[in-house]
N, C-alpha and C positions, 0 to 999 in steps of 0.2 A: 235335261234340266226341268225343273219345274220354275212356270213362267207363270207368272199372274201380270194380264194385262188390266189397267184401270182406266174404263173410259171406252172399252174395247168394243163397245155394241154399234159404232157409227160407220163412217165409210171405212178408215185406212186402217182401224181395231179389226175389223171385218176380215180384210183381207190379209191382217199379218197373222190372226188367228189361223186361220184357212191353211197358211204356208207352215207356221209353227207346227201346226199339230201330227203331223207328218211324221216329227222325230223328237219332238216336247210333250209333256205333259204340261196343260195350260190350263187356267184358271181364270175368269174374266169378271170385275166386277163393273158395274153400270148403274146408273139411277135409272137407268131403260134398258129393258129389255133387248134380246139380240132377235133376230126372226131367224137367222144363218147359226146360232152357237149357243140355244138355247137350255140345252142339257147342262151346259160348263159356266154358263152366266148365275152371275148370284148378285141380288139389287142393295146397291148402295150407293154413298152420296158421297165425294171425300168434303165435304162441308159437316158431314158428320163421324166421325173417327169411330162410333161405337159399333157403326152398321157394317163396318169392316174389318178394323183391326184384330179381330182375333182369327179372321181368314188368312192371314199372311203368312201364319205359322206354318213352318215347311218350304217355305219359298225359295228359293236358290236367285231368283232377279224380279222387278216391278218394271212395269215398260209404264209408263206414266202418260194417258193420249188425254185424260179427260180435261177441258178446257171448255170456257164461255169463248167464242172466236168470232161472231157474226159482227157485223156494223152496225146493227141498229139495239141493241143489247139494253136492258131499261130495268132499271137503275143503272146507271155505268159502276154501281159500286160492287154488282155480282161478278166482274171482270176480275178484281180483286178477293171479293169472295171466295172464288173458285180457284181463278190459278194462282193466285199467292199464299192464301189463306191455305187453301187446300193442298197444296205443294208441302207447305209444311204440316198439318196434320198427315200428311202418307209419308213423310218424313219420321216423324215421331212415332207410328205404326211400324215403321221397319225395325226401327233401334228395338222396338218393344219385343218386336219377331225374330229378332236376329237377321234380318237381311241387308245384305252389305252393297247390293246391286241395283243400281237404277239407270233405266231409259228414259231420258225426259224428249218431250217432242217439244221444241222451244219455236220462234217462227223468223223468220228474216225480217219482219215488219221491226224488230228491234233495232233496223240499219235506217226507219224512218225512207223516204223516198227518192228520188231522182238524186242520187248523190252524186261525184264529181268524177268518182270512182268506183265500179263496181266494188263493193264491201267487202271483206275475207273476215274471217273467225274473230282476228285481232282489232279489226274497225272502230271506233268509235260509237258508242248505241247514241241512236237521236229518235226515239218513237216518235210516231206522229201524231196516235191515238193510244185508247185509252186499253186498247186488247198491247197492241207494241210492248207500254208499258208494264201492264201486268206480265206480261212474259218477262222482260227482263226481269223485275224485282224478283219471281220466281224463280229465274237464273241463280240472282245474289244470293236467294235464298239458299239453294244450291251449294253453290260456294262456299258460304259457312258450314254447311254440315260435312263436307269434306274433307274442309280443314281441322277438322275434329280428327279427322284419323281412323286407325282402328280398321285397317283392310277396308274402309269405305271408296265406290269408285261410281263412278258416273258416265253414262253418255248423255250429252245434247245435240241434239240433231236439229238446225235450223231450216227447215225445209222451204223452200220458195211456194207461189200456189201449185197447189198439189190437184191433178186431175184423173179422169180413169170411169174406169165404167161404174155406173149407179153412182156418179157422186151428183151432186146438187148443188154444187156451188156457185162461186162466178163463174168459174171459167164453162161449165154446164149452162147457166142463163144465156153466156153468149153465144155457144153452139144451137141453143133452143132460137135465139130470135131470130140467126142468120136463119134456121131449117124451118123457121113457122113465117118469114119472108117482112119479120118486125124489127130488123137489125138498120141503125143507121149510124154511119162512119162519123167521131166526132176526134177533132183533132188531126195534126197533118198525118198520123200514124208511122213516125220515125220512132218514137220509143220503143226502147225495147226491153223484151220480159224474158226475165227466165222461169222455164217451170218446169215441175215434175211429175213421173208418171208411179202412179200409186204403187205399182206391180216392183217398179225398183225403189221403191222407199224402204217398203216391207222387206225387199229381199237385204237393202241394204243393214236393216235392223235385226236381221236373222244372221247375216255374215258379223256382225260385229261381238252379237250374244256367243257366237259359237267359239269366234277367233279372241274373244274376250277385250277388256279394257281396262284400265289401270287409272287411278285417281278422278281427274277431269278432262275429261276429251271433248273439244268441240269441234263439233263438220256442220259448213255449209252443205244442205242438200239442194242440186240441181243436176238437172238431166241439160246437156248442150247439143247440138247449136240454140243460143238464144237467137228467137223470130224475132225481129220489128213487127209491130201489130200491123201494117201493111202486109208480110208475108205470111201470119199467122192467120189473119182473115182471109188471104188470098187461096192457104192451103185449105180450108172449110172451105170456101165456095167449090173447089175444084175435085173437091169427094163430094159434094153436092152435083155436079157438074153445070154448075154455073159460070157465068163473068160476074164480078165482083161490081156492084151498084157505082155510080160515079159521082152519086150525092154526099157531099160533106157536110157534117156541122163544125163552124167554130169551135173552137175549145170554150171561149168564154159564153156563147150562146150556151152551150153545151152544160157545161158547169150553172150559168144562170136559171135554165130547164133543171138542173139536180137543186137548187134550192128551193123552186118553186114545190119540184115534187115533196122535199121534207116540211114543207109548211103542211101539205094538204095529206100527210103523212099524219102528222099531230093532229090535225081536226078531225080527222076520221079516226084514227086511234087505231090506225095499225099502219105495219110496213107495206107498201112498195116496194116492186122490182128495179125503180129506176130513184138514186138518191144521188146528193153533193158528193158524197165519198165515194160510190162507186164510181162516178165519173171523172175521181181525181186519180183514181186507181185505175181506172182503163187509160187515161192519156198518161201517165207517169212510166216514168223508165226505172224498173225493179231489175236491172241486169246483174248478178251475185256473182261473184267467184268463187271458182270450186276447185281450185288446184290442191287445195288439203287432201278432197275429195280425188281426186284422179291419181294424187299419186300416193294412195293408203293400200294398195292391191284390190280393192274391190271391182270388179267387175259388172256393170250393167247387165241383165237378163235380156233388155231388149231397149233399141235404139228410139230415139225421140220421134223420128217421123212416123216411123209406124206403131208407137204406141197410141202417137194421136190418132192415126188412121186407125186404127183398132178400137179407139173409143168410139169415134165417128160412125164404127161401121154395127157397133151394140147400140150405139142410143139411136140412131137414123137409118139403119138400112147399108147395106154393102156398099162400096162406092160406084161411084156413075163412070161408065167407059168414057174416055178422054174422047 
């Protein structure tokens, strides 16, 4: 097939390029450069439809990754800009190309937080912020252009947070504090998270292109067993080969410490690693259901505990003998 990924220069574009190119011919466009896929990259914005759309021609599918996702995002209004806004100009670029095929990476944060229920496909959306909701409306958006017809068909892939080597994200910050010995426990740490490992996202989006998809498909992405952040943090200390610290913070002390940070966050006039929203996001219970996902025939490349351990052991070092 010919793939053209949009957004493809970041963590998990990286690494689905890497797998694609094997047996695709792939095409990547970015407003940033790749350092990994730089012969195949070509720059562009989807906030601007000119700087791309006549690259599409030829395309057989669009995997659609590029997105604003961070928490501290400024204007919140490029949330919208980019993935609603721009969801639909690479919409309009397709019909123009003739392609009838799109991946969209959509996010679970559209199930909003600690629900009563772990969330399925069919759930309820309840965003909590201002990225949540931008993905959903780019969903809707979705959705209309489908129901336009015309052999047009869809994947959304709602992926939990997503982790793995070279990423940077939270779940990255919190392996950096326990291994630089800056990590402190806030909350009883019964919540529990489900997440994913990049290596099976990618492959999952590579099994789907190949075995294909019809209309509107939507799959919760999660890799299981979900940890309680007690045994999540218990597993890092113990590739660390530590005991796990026995100091606690309140949740509310915890959470009071994330506001303080976002005041002195604005007077300085930049972010901080430590805000109100991450620390609602580390004590919150994100646990998804994925039985869409388990019973589609896809099969995992590689199992949760050791994909974590395999992260652990590229950014930190091998692990420590028990």
């Amino acid at each position: 097939m010919n793939i053209c990924t949009i957004g493809g220069s970041g963590f998990v574009g990286t690494r689905l390029i890497t797998l694609l190119q094997g047996t695709h011919e792939v095409l990547n466009l970015d407003k940033a450069p790749s350092d990994a896929h730089a012969p195949i990259t070509k720059l562009a914005d989807v906030r601007d439809p000119e700087s791309y759309a006549a690259k599409l021609s030829g395309q057989d599918a669009v995997v659609l990754l590029a997105a604003e996702h961070r928490d501290d995002v400024s204007p919140t209004s490029l949330y919208y800009d980019v993935n609603v806004q721009g969801m639909r100009n690479v919409l309009v670029a397709m019909d123009a190309a003739g392609v009838k095929q799109i991946v969209f990476t959509s996010s679970v944060a559209i199930y909003g937080m600690n629900q009563p229920k772990p969330p399925k496909e069919t759930s309820k959306e309840a965003p909590f912020n201002h990225y949540g909701q931008s993905k959903w409306d780019a969903e809707e958006v979705l959705q209309e252009w489908i129901a336009k017809g015309a052999g047009r068909s869809a994947l959304v892939i709602r992926p939990t947070v997503i982790f793995g080597e070279k990423n940077r994200g939270n779940v990255y910050n919190l392996l950096k504090q326990i291994y630089t010995g800056k990590f402190l426990m806030i909350g009883n740490g019964k919540n529990r998270k489900s997440m994913a490992y990049v290596g099976n996202v990618v492959a999952f989006i590579e099994h789907k292109l190949e075995n294909g998809f019809s209309d509107l498909e939507v799959f919760n992405y999660v890799d299981k067993p979900d940890f309680d952040m007690n045994t999540l943090v218990s597993e890092i200390y113990r590739h660390k080969g530590q005991a796990v610290p026995q100091l606690r913070i309140p949740y509310s002390i915890g959470l009071l410490g994330g506001y303080c940070f976002d005041l002195l966050a604005k007077v300085i006039g930049r972010a901080l690693p430590i805000s109100s929203i991450r620390v609602k996001k580390f004590c919150a219970s994100t646990e998804i259901n994925s039985d869409k996902l388990e019973n589609s025939g896809f099969v995992r490349p590689i199992g949760f505990k050791e994909s974590l351990q395999l992260t652990l052991s590229a950014e930190f070092g091998t692990k420590k003998k028990d």
